[in-house]
N, C-alpha and C positions, 0 to 999 in steps of 0.2 A: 695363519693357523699355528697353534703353538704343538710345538711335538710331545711335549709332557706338562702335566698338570698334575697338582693335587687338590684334593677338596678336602675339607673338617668339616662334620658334622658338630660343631662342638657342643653337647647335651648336656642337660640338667644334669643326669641319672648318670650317661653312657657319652665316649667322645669317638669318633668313629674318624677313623684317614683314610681317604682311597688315592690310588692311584694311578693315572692312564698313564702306559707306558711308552704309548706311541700314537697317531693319529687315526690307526687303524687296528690296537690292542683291544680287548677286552678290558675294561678296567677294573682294578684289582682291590681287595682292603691289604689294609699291612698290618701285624702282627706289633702294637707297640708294646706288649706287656710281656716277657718272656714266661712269666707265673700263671701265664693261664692260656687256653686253649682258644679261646674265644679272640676274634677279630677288634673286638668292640674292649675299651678302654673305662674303669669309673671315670668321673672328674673330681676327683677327691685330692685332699691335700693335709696332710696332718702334720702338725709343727709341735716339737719336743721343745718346750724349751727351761729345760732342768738344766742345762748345761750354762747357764745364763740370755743375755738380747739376743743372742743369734741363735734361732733356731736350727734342730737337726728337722729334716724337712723328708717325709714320704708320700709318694706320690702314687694314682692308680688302682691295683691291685692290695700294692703291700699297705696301702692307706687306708682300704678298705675296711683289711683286718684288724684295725685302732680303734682301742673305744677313748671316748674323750673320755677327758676329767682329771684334774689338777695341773701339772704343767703341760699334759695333753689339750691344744687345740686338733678339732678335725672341723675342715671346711667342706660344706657339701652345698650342693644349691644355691653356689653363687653367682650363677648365671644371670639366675631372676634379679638379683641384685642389678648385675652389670648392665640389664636393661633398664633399670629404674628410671623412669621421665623425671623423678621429684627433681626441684632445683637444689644445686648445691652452689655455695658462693666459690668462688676463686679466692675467697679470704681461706677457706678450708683447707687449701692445698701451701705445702709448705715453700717459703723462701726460696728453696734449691729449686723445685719443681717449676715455681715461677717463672725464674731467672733464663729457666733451659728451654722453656718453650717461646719464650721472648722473642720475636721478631728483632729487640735490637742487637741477640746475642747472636744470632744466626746472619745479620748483617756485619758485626764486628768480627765473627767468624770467616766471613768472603774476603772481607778485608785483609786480614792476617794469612789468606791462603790455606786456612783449615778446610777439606775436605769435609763432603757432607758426610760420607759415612765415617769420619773419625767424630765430628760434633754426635753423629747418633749412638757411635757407641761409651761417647763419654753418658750421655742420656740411659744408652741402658746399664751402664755401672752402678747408675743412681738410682733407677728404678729396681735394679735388683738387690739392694740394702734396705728397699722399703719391708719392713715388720708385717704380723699378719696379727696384730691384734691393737690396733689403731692408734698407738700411742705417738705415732706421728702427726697425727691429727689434733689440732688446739684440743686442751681440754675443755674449754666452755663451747665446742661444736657439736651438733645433734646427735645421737645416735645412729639414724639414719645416714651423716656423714660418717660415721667410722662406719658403718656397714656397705656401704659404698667404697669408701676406700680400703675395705679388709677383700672386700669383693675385685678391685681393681689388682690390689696384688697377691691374693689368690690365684686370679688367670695367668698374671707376669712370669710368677712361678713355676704353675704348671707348663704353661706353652715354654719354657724355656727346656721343659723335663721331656715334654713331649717331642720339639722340635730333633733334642738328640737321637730320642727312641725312633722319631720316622726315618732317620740318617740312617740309624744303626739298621734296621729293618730293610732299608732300601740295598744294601750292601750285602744283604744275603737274597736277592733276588737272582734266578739265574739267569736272566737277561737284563741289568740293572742298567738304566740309565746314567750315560756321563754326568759328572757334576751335578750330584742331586740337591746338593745345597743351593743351585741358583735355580730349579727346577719353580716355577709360579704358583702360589695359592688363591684358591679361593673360599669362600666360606659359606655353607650352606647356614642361615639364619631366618627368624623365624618372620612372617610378613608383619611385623608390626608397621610397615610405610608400604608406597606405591614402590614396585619394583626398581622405579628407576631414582627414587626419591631414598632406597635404604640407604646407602653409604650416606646420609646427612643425620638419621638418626641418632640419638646419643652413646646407644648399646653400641652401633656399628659403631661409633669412633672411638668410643675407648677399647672395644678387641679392636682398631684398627693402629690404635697406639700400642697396645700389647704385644701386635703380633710384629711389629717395625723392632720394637725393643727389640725383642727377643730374636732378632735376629733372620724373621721369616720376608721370602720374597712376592710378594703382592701383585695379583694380574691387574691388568688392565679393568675385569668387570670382578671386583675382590670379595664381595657381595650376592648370592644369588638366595630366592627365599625360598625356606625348607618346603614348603605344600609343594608346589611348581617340580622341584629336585626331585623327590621325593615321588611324584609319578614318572619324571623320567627317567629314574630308576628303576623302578618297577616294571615299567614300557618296554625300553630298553636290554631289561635283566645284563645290562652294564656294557652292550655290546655296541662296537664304534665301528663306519663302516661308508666307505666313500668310493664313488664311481670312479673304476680308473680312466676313463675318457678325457672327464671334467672337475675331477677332486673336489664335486659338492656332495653332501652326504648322503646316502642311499638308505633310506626308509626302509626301503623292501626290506631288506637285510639288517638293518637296525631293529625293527620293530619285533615286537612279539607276536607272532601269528595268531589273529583275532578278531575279533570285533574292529579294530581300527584297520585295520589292511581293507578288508570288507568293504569298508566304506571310502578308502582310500584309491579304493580300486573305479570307483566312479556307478555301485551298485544302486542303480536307481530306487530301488524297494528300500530301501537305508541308504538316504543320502546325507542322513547326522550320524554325527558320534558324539558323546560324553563320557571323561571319565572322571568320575568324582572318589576324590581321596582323601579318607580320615589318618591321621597319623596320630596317635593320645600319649603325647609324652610326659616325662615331670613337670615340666614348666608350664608349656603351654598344649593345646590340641587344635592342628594345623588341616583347615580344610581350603583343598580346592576342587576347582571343577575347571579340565579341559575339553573345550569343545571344537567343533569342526563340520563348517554344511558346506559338502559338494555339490549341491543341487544333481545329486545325481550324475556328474561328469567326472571324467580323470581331473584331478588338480595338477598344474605345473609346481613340482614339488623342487624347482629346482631354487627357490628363495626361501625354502623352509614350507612347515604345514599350517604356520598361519592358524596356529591354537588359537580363540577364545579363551583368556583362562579369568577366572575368577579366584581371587584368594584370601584368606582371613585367616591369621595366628590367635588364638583367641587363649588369655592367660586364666587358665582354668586347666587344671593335668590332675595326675597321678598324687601329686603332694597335698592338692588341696583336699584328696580321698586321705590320702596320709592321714591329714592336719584332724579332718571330723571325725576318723575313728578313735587317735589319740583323746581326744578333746573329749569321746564318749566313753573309755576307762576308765576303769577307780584309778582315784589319784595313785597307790602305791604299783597299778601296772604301768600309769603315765610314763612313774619315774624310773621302772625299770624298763620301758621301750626306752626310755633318754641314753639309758648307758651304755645298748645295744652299738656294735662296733656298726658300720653300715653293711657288711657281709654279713655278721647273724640277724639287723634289721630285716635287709633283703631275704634270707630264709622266713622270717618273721610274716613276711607279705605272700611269701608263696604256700607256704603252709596257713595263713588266715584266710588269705583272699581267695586263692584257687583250689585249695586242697579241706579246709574247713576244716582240719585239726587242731591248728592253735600252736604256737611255737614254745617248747618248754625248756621252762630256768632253771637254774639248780634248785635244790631242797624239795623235786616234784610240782613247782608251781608252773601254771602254764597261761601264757598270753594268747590272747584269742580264739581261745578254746572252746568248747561246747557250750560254757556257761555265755560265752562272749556273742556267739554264731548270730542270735537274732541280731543286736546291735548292727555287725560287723556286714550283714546281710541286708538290712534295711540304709546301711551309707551306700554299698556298694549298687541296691535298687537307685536310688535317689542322685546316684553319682550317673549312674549309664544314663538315667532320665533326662539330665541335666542336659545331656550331650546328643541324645535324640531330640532336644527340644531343640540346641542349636545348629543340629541338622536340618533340622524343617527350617529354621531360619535363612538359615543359608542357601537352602534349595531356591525357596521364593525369590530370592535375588536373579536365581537361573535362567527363568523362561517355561515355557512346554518340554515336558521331556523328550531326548535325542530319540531316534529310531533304533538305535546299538548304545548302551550304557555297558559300563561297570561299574562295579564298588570294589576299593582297593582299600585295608583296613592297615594298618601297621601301625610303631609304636611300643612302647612295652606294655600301656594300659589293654593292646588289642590280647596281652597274653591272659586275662582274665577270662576265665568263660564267663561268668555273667555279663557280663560287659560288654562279651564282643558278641556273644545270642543277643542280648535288646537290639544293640544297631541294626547287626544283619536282621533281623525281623523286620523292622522297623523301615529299614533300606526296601528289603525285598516288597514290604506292602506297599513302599511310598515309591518306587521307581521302577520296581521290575526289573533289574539290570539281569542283561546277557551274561555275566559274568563275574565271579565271586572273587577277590584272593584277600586272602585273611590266614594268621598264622591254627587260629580254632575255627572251625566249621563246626555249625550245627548237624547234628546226625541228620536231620530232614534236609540241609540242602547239599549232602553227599549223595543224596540221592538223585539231586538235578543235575540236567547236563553242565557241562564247564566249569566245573569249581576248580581255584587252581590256590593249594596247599602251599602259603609260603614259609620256608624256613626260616631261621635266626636270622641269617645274613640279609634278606630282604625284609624281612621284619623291622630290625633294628638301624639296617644301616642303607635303604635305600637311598636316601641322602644325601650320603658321602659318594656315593657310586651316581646318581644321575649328574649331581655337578658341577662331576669331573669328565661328563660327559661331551662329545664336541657337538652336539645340539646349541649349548652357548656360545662357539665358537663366531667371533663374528665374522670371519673372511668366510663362512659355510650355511650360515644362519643368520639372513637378514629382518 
């Protein structure tokens, strides 16, 4: 059992760190942005490069508040990238990059007595003079490859920015763990494979080379996928907790008093449980569904609870709502969303999407405003439809519904209310769940029993927080 961990949620939108401080801690988020209040991280990168080839580089918060344009790049949304399945050739990548990843230089290497971690950090010297606007890249190579490769060292970048800011955070803890720098990560990401097939995907090996660059130390299981995390976070509300008898880990005390204890407890009238969770991020929107049939009996809970889970990462989010509303302004609002820094974007979204005033330019003009509302009203129907539809999709895969359900909502798209009223409607018609948590509740189901109101932190970042949870622990959780 490892005594500390961390987990990345690393987001389109938002990059989220937790971290357990102990095997019996609550686990925690950490603060990597000193500029803002908030636990949760952009994943933004904007590169100056007025000074000439080498950019000046901001990351975060302060990247946030850069609007592109001339020797301003801002990188956002390159995650979707970094998952891209298309093929790219090995002709794509340059000479040096070749040379390093060569099996015969890592054998030439043994021979000569070069340690591995001095061949890796000559590897991340070279990775971090890669550019961020693809001119490394042949000029007769696709677009697609310098978007891939702007995408690749986008991440090299940040997680290099990042990895300081979780050190530096770690070190204002008041009970801070020894040596946080060999302290083990993992990565909450999203289920594009079979859980035990992600580390082979392409997205997991190139953040699996990003995060080696840069210098981060990799668990054993480096890999877990967000839907899965993501209830056990929410389950959990981040709480770690082991029987001192026999140091396997104690449910009772782990778990959030509910529906699953209920059935945990061997209630024959509710001998299932499900709990089905929407997460609607930028990239993608991550559904699972964990299930559990006691037939009625106590389970021996000492190898684990033996979930059912089902899970699907499905690439449809918040950007592709982005992309249709863009798509449906007059050209001259197009191009003044384009200039928008991502901070006044993001006000941009909260004032269209949820507030329905429209976000205003200088000279009195305003984006998404009254004249805009139908438009902006009819993506946002047609968007939540979309994801009611591939809720009922996904149900079907489930079986008869459990005797104890929930519905768990999070995500930043759950901060819409239209968006998160369809679901839950929709939820509540097609399943009946015991119980609600969502960051918006419809005024009708505050009035049902057990709705449970979640804030930012489980909103955004349950994620980070289940898995770094010791549920994946494998000397505890077989």
């Amino acid at each position: 059992m490892l005594d500390y961990i961390f987990c990345i949620d690393f987001g389109s939108a938002y990059t989220k760190v937790a971290l357990r401080p102990a095997p019996q801690d609550k686990t925690v988020l950490l603060r990597c942005d000193d500029t803002a209040a908030e636990f949760w991280v952009p994943t933004i990168v904007a590169a100056d490069y007025s000074a000439g080839s080498h950019p000046q580089m901001k990351f975060g918060y302060e990247a946030a508040g850069i609007k592109p344009g001339g020797s301003i790049h801002v990188f956002t949304d390159f995650k979707r990238h970094l998952f891209s399945t298309a093929p790219t050739a090995d002709a794509e990548r340059s000479p040096m990059e070749l040379l390093l990843r060569s099996p015969e230089l890592a054998e030439l290497a043994a021979k000569f007595g070069v340690a591995s971690t001095e061949l890796a950090a000559l590897r991340h010297l070279v990775a971090a003079a890669r550019d961020l606007n693809g001119r490394r890249v042949g000029a007769g190579t696709s677009s697609l490859a310098r978007t891939i490769h702007n995408a690749q060292a986008a991440t090299h970048h940040y997680l290099t920015w990042l990895r300081q800011r979780v050190l530096t955070a770690c070190q204002q803890l008041p009970n801070r763990p020894p040596r946080c720098e060999d302290i083990p990560l993992r990565l909450a990401v999203p289920a594009v494979a079979p859980a035990t097939k992600l580390a082979q995907h392409v997205g997991c090996q190139r953040l699996r080379e990003a995060l080696v660059n840069t210098g981060w130390k990799l668990d054993e299981r480096p890999f877990v996928p967000e839907p899965e995390s993501n209830a056990i976070g929410i389950l959990t509300r981040g709480l770690n907790a082991l029987r001192p008898n026999n140091r396997l880990i104690d449910y009772g005390k782990m778990l959030d008093s509910g529906p699953l204890l209920t059935v945990l407890k061997g209630d024959r009238y509710h001998p299932t449980y499900r709990a089905l969770v929407i997460d609607i991020g930028a990239y993608t929107t991550d559904f699972a569904a964990l299930s559990v049939d006691t037939g009625g009996q106590v389970p021996d809970l000492d190898e684990g609870i033996h979930f059912t889970i089902e899970q699907h990462s499905l690439a449809y989010g918040v950007t592709n709502l982005d992309e249709a509303i863009r798509n449906n302004l007059p050209r001259e609002q197009q191009t003044a969303l384009a200039a928008l820094s991502r901070k006044d974007f993001e006000a941009f979204q909260i004032n269209a999407y949820t507030e329905g005033i429209g976000y205003r330019l200088a000279r009195g003009r305003i984006l998404g405003g009254p004249a805009d509302q139908p438009m902006i009203q009819t993506c946002l129907r047609d968007f939540a439809q979309r994801l009611v539809e591939e809720t009922r999709c996904f149900c079907q895969r489930l079986g008869p519904p459990a005797a104890m359900q929930e519905f768990i909502l999070t995500g930043g798209g759950a901060n819409i209310p239209l968006v998160a009223e369809t679901l839950i409607d929709a939820i509540t018609t097609l399943l009946q769940p015991r119980r609600i948590h969502a960051s918006h509740l419809p005024p009708a189901i505050l009035k049902k029993p057990l709705p449970q109101k979640l804030d930012g932190s489980w909103t955004r970042a349950a994620s980070a927080l289940g898995g770094a949870s010791i549920y994946y622990e494998p000397a505890v959780h077989l």
